[in-house]
ZAVO-412752 format. One record per residue (C-alpha): residue number from 1; residue in one letter; y, z, x. Coordinates in nm, 3 decimals. Layout:
BEGIN
+-----+-----+---------+---------+---------+
!   n ! res !       y !       z !       x !
+-----+-----+---------+---------+---------+
! NUM !   a !       Y !       Z !       X !
...
+-----+-----+---------+---------+---------+
This chain:
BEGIN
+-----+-----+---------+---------+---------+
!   n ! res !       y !       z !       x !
+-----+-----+---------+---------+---------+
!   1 !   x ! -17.674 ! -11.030 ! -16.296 !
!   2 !   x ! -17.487 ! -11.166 ! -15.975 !
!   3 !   x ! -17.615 ! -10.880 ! -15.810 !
!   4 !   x ! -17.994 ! -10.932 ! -15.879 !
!   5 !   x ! -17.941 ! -11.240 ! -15.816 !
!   6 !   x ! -17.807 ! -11.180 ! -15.498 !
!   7 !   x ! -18.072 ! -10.908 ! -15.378 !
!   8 !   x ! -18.327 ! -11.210 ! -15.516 !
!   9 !   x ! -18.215 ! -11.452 ! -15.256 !
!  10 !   x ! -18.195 ! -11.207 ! -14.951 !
!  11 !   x ! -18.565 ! -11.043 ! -15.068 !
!  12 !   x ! -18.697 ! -11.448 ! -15.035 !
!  13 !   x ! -18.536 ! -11.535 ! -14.713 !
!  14 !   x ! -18.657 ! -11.184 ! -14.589 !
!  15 !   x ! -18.981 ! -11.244 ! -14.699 !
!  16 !   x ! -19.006 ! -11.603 ! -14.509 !
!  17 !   x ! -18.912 ! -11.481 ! -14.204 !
!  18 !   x ! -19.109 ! -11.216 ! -14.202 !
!  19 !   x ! -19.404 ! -11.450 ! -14.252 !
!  20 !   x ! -19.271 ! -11.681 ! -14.023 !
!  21 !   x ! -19.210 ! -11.401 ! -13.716 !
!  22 !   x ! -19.587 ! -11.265 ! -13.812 !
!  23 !   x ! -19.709 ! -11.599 ! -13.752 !
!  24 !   x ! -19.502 ! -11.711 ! -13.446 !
!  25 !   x ! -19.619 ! -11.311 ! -13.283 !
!  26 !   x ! -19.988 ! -11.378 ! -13.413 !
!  27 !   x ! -19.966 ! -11.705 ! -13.229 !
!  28 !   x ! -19.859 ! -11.555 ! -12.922 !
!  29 !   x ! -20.146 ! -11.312 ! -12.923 !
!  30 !   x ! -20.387 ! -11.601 ! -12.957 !
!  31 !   x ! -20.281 ! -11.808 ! -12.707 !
!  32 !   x ! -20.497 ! -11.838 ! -12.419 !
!  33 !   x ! -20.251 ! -12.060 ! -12.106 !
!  34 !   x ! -20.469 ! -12.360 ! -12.037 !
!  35 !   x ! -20.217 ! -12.565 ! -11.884 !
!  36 !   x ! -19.784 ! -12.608 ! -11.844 !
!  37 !   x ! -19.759 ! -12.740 ! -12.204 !
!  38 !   x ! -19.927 ! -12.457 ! -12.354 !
!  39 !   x ! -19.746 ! -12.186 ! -12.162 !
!  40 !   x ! -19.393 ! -12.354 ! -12.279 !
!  41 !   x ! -19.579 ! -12.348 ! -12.691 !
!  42 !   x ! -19.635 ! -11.952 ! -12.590 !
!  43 !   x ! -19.238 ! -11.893 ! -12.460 !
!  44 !   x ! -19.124 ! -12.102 ! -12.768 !
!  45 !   x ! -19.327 ! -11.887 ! -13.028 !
!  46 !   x ! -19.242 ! -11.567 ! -12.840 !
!  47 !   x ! -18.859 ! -11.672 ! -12.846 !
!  48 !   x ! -18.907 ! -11.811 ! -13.186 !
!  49 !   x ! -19.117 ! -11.457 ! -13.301 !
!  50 !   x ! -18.787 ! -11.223 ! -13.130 !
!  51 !   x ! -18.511 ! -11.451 ! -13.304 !
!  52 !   x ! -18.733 ! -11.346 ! -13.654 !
!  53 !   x ! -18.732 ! -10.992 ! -13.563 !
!  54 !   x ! -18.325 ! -11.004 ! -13.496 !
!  55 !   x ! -18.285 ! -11.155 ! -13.876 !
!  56 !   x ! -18.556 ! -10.952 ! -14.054 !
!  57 !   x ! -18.352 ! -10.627 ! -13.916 !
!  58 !   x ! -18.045 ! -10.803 ! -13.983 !
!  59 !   x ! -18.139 ! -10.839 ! -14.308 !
!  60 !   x ! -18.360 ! -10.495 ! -14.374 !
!  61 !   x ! -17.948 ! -10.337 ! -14.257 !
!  62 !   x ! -17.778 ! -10.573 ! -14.557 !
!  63 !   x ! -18.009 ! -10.475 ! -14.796 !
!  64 !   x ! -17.971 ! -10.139 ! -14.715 !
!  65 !   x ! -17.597 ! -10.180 ! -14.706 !
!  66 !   x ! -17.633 ! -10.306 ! -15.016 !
!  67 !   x ! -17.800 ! -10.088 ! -15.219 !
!  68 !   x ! -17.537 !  -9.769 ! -15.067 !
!  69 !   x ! -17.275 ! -10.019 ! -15.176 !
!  70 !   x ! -17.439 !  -9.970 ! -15.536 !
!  71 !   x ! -17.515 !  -9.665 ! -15.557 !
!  72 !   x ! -17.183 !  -9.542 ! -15.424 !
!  73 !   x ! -17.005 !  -9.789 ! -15.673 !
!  74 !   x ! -17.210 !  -9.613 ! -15.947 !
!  75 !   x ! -17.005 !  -9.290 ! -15.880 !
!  76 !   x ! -16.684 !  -9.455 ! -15.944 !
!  77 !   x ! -16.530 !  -9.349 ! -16.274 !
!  78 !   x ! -16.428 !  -9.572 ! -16.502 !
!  79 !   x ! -16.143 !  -9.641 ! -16.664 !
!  80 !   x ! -16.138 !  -9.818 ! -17.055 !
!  81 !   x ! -15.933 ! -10.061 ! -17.009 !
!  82 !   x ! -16.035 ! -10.197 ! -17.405 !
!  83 !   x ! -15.797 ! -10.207 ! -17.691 !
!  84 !   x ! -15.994 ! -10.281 ! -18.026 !
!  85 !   x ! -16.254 ! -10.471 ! -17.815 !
!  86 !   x ! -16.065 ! -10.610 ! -17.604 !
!  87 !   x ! -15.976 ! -10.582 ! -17.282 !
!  88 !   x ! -15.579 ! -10.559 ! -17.195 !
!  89 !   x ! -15.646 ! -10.769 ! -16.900 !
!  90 !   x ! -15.471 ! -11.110 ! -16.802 !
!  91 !   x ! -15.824 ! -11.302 ! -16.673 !
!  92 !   x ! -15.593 ! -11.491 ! -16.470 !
!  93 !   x ! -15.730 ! -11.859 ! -16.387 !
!  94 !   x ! -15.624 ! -11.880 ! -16.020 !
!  95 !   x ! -15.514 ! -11.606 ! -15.848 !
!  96 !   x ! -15.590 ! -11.249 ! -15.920 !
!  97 !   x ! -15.346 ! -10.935 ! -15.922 !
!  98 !   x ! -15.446 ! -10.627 ! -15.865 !
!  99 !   x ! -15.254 ! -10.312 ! -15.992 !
! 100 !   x ! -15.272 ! -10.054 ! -15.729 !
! 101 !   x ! -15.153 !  -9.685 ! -15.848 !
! 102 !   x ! -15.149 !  -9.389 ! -15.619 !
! 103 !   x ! -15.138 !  -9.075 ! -15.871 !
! 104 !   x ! -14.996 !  -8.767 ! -15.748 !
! 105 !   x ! -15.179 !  -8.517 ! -15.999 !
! 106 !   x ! -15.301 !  -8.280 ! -15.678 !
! 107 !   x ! -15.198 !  -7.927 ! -15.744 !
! 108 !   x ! -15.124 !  -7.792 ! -15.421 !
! 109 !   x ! -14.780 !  -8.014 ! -15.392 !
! 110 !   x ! -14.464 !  -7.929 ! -15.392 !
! 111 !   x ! -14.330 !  -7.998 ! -15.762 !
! 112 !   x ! -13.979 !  -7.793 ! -15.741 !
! 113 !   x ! -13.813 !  -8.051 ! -15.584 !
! 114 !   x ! -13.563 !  -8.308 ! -15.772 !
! 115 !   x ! -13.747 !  -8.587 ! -15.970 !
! 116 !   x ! -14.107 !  -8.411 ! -15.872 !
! 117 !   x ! -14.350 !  -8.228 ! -16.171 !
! 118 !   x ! -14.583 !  -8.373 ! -16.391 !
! 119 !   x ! -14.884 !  -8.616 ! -16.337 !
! 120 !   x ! -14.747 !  -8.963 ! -16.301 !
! 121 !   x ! -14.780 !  -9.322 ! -16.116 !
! 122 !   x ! -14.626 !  -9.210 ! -15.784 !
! 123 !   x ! -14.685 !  -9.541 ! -15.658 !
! 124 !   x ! -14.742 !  -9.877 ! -15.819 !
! 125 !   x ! -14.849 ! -10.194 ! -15.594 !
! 126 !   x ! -14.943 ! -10.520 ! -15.685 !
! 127 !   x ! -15.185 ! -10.747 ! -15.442 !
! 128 !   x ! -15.212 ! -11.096 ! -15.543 !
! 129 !   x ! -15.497 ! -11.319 ! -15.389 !
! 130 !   x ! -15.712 ! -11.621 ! -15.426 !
! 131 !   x ! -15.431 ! -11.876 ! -15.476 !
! 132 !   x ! -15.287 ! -11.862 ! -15.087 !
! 133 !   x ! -15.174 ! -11.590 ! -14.866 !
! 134 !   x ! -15.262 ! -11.307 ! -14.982 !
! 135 !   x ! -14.893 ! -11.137 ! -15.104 !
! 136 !   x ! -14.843 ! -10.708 ! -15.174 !
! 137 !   x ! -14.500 ! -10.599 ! -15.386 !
! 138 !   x ! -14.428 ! -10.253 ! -15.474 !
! 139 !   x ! -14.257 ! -10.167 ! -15.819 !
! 140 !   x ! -14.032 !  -9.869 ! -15.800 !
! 141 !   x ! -14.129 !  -9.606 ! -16.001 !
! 142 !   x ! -13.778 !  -9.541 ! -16.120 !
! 143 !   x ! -13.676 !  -9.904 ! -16.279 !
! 144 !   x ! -13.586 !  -9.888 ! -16.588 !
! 145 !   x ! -13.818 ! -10.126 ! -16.848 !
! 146 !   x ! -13.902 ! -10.112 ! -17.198 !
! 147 !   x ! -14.187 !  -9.890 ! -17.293 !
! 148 !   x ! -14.457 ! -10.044 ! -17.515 !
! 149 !   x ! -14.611 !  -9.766 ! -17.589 !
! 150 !   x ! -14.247 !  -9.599 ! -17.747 !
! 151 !   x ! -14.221 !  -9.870 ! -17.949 !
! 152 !   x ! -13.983 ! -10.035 ! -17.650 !
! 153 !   x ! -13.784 !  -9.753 ! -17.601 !
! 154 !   x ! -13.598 !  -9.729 ! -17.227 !
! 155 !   x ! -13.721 !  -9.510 ! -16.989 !
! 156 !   x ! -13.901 !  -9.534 ! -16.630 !
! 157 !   x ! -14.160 !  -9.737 ! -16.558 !
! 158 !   x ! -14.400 !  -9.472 ! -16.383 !
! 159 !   x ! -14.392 !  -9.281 ! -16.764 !
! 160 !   x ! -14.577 !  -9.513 ! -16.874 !
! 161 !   x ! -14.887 !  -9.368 ! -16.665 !
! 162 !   x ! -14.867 !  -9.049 ! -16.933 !
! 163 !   x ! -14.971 !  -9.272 ! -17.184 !
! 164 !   x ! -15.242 !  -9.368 ! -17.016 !
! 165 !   x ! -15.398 !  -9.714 ! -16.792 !
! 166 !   x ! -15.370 !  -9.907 ! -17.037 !
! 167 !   x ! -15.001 !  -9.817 ! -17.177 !
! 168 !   x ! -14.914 !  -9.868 ! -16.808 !
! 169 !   x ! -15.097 ! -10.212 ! -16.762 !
! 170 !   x ! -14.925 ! -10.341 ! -17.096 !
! 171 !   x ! -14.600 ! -10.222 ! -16.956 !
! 172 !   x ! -14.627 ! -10.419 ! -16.601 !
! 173 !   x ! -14.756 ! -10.762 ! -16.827 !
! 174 !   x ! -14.517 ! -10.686 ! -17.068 !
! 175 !   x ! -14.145 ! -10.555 ! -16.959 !
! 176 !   x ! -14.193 ! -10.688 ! -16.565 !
! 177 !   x ! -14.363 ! -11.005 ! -16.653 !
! 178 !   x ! -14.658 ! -10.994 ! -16.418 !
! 179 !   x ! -15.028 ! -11.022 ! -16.551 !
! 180 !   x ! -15.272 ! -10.801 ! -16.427 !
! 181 !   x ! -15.617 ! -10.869 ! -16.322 !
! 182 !   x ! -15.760 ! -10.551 ! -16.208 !
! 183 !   x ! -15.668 ! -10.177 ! -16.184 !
! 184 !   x ! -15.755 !  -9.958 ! -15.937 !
! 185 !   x ! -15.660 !  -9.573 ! -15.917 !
! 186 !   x ! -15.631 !  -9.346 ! -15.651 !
! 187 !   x ! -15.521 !  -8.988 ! -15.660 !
! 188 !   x ! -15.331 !  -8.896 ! -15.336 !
! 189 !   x ! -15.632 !  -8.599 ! -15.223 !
! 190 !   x ! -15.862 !  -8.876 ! -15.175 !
! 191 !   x ! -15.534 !  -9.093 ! -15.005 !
! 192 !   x ! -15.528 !  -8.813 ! -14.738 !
! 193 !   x ! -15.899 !  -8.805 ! -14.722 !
! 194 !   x ! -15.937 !  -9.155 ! -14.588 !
! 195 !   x ! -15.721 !  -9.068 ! -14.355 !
! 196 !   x ! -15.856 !  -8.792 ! -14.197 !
! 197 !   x ! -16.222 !  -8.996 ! -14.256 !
! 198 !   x ! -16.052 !  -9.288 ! -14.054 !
! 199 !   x ! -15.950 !  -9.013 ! -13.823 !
! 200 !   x ! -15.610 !  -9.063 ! -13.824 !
! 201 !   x ! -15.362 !  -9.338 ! -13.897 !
! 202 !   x ! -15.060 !  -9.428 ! -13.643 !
! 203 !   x ! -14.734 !  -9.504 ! -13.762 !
! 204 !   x ! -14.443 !  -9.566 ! -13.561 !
! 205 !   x ! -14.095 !  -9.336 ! -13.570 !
! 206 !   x ! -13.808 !  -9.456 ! -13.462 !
! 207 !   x ! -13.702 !  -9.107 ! -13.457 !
! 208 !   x ! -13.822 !  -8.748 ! -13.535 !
! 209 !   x ! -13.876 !  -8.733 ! -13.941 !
! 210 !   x ! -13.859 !  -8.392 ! -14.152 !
! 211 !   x ! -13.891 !  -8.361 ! -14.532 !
! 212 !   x ! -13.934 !  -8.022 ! -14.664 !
! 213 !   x ! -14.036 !  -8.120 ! -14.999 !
! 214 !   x ! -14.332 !  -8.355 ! -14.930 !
! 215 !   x ! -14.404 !  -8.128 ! -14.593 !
! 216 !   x ! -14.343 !  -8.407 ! -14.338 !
! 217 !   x ! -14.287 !  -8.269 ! -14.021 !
! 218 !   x ! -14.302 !  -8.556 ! -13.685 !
! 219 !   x ! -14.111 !  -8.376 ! -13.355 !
! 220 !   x ! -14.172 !  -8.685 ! -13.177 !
! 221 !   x ! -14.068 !  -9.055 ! -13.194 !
! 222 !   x ! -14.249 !  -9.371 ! -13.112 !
! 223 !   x ! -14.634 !  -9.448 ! -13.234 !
! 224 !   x ! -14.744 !  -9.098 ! -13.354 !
! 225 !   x ! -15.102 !  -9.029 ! -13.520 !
! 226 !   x ! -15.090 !  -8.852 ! -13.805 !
! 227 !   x ! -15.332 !  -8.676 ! -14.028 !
! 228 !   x ! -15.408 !  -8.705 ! -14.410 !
! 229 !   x ! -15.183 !  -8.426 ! -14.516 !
! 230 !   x ! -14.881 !  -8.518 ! -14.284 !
! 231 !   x ! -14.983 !  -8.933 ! -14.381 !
! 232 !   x ! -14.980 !  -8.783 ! -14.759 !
! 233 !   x ! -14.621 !  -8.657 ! -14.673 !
! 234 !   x ! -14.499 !  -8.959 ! -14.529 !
! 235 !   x ! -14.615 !  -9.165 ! -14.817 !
! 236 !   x ! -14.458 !  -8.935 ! -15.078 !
! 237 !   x ! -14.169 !  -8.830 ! -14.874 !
! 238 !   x ! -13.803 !  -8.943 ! -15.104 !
! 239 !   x ! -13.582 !  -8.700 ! -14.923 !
! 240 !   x ! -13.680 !  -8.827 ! -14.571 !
! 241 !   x ! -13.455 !  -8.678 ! -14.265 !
! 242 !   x ! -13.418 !  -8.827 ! -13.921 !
! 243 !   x ! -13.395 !  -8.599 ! -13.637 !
! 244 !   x ! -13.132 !  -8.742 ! -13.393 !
! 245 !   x ! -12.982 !  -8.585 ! -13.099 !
! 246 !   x ! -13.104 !  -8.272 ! -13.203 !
! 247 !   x ! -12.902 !  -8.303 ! -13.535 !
! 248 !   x ! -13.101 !  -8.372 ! -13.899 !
! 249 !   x ! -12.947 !  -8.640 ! -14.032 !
! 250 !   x ! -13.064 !  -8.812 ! -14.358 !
! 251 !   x ! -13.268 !  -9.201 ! -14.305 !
! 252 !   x ! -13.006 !  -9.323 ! -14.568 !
! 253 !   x ! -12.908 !  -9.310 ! -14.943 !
! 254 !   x ! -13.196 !  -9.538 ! -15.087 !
! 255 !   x ! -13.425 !  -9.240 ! -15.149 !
! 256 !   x ! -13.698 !  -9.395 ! -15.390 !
! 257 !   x ! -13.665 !  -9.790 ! -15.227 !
! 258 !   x ! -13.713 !  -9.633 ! -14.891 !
! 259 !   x ! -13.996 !  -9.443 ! -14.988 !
! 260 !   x ! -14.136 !  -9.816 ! -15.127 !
! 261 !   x ! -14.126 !  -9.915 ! -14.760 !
! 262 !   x ! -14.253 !  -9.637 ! -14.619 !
! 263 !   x ! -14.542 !  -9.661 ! -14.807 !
! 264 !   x ! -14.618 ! -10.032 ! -14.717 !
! 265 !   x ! -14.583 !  -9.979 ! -14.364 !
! 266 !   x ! -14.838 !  -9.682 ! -14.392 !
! 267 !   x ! -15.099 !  -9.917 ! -14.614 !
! 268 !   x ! -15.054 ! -10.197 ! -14.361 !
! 269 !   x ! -15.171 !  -9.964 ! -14.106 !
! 270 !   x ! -15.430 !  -9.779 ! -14.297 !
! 271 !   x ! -15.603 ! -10.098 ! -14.369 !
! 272 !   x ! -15.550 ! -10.232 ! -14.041 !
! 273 !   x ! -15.736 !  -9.865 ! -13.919 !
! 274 !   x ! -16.015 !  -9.947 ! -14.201 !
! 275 !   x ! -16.085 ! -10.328 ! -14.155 !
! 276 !   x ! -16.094 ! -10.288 ! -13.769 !
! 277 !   x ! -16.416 ! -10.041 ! -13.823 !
! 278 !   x ! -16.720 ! -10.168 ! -13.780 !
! 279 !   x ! -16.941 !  -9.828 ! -13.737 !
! 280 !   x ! -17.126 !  -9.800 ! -14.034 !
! 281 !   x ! -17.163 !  -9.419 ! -14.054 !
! 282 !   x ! -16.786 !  -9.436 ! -14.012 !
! 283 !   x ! -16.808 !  -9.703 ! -14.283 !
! 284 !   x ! -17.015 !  -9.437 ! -14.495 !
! 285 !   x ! -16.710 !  -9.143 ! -14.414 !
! 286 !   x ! -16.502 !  -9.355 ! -14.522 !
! 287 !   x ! -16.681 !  -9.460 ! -14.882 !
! 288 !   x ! -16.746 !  -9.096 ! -14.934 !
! 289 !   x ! -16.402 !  -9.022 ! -14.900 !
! 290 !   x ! -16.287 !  -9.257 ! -15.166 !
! 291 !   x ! -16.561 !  -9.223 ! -15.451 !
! 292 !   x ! -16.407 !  -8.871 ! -15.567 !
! 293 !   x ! -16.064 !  -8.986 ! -15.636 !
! 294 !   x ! -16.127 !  -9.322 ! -15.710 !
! 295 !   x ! -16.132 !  -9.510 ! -16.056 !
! 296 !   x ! -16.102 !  -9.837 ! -16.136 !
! 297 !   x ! -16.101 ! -10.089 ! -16.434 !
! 298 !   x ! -16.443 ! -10.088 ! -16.661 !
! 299 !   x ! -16.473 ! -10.511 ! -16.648 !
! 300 !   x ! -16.507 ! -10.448 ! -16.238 !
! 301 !   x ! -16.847 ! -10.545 ! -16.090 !
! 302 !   x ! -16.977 ! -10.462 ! -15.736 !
! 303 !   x ! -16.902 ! -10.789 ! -15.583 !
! 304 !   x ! -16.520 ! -10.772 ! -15.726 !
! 305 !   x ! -16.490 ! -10.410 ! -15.561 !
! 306 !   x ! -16.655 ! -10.494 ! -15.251 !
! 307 !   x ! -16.446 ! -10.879 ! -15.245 !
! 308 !   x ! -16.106 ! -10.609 ! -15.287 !
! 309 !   x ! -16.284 ! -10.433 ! -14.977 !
! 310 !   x ! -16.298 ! -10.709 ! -14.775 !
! 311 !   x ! -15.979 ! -10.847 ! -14.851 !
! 312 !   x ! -15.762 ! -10.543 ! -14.786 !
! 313 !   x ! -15.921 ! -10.522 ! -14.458 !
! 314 !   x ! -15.837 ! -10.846 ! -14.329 !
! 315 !   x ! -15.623 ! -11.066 ! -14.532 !
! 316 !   x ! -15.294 ! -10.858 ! -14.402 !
! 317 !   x ! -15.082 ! -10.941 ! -14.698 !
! 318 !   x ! -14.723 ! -11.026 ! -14.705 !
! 319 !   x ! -14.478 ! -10.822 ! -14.794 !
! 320 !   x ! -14.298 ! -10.889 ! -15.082 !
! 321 !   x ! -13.971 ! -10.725 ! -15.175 !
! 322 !   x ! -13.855 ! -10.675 ! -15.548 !
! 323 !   x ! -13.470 ! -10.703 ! -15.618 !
! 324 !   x ! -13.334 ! -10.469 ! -15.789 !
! 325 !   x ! -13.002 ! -10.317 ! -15.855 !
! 326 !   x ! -12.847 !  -9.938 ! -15.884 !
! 327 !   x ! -12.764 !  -9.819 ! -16.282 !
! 328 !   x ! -12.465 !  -9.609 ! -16.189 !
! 329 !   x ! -12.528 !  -9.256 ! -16.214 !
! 330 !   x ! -12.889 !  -9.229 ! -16.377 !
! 331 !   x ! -13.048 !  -9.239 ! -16.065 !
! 332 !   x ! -13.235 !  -9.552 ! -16.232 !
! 333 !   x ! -13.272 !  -9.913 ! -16.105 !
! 334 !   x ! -13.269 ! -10.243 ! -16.339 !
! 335 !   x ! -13.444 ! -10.616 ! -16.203 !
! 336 !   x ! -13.182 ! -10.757 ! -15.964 !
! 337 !   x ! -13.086 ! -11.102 ! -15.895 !
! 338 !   x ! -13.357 ! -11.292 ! -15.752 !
! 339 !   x ! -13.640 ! -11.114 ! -15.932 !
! 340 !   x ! -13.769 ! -11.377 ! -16.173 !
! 341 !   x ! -13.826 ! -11.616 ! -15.857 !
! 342 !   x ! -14.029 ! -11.292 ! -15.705 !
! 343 !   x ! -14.216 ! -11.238 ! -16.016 !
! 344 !   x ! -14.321 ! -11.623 ! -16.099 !
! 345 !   x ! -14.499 ! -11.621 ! -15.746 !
! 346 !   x ! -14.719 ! -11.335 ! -15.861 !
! 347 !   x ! -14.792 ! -11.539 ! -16.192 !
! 348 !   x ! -15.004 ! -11.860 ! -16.274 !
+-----+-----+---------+---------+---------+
């Protein structure tokens, strides 16, 4: 309905200027210079006639924008984010989170590797906006929560994606404490297609960075443009190596918190790459590459999706660190101290 509406508005301001430029043009044609006054009436509806034609083709290129907007939203599958008829989602009064999961279910990676195989939430992100600056916290995939969906057992949190969205969602409300708004899904194929459709993304290395699980390979240091398959191995990459005096040395111990990092510096620069283009048929590459891969909530209209657009390409959110703390041995992580303060901010 908002989008009818919409389309309703920009069809009857389209129409009056048209009129309006027709007229001012037709009145150009007719007029016949008899005198100073009546050549300055001519300029003035010749000016006035060109400013129409600027906002009828400004407006013939958002209704066209538009209506690819729809139709490309149309392709987007959905996910059922219903329980019994109703939806799982918070409908948060002020601000609104968004649950951002990057799924790593493409077959051609590397799954011998410790803690790799299986589909799963390889990356979970929340974005909170419309109460303030706009604020973006990862959750690590490997803390430790209760699982609604095993009648509370223990496990890790990214599990919780093999029970589906909405086991997942429930989880986040439920054993983290943050209400969700909105879901949107991205497989990582379609993460290293926007890349390559943005034509690259540059990240900066402080040094050289190997990881032969992921396939991240970077023999230089310094701002270095990578592709989508070496961007998909930076993002994924939890045994990350630093090459330093000609030695391979690993970044550190923090393995899956690093990784967390990693991937917020690379979706700071991705949607620094994406908001800064203003090409539409780059704009287009860009939309194609997503729709494949992409599925979101079924309560999301076009305006939400294309308000999420607009937002991740210029609100650059702050980033928002979650404490945790090591579980000796289990490779695990439980909330740390400090987290409820973190959490509360992302709730109303």
């Amino acid at each position: 309905m908002r989008a009818a509406a919409l389309l309703f508005v920009v069809g009857l301001v389209h129409g009056a200027i048209t009129a309006g430029t027709v007229a001012a043009l037709r009145g150009r044609r007719l007029q016949r210079p008899d005198g100073s006054t009546g050549r300055r009436r001519g300029a003035l509806r010749w000016i006035v006639g060109l400013a129409g034609l600027a906002l009828v083709a400004g407006l013939l290129a958002v209704e066209v924008g538009w209506f690819y907007a729809a139709a490309k939203f149309e392709q987007v599958e959905r996910v059922d984010v219903d329980v019994d008829g109703r939806s799982v989602l918070a409908g948060s009064p002020s601000g609104t989170n968004w649950l951002l999961v990057g799924t790593d279910a493409r077959p051609e990676i590397d799954t011998s590797g410790p803690g790799s195989g299986g589909n799963r939430a390889d990356t979970m992100l929340v974005l909170r906006t419309g109460d303030g600056p706009a604020r973006l916290m990862s959750i690590p995939r490997d803390l430790r929560v209760a699982l609604p969906s095993r009648d509370g057992d223990l496990g890790r949190i990214n599990s919780a994606y093999n029970d589906g969205p909405v086991a997942l969602i429930r989880t986040v409300q439920e054993s983290v404490g943050i209400p969700i708004d909105r879901y949107v899904e991205i497989d990582f194929v379609s993460f290293a297609g926007l890349v390559d459709a943005l034509g690259g993304v540059t990240i900066h290395f402080d040094h050289p960075a190997i990881d032969t699980h992921s396939g991240l390979n970077v023999t230089e240091s310094g701002d270095v443009r990578l592709d989508g398959e070496q961007a998909l191995a930076f993002v994924r990459s939890r045994f990350y190596q630093e090459v330093i005096d000609g030695e391979v040395q690993p970044a550190d111990g923090l393995a899956d918190l690093s990784r967390i990092e990693r991937q917020q510096t690379f979706l700071r620069a991705i949607l620094s790459e994406a908001g800064s283009s203003r090409n539409p048929f780059h704009l287009a590459r860009i939309a194609d590459s997503l729709t494949a891969g992409l599925r979101v909530d079924n309560h999301m209209e076009l305006l939400d999706a294309l308000v999420f657009a607009w937002s991740m390409g210029h609100l650059n959110p702050e980033r928002v660190e979650l404490p945790v703390q090591f579980i000796q041995g289990s490779g695990l992580v439980d909330l740390g101290p400090g987290a409820d303060s973190v959490i509360a901010d992302f709730s109303d």
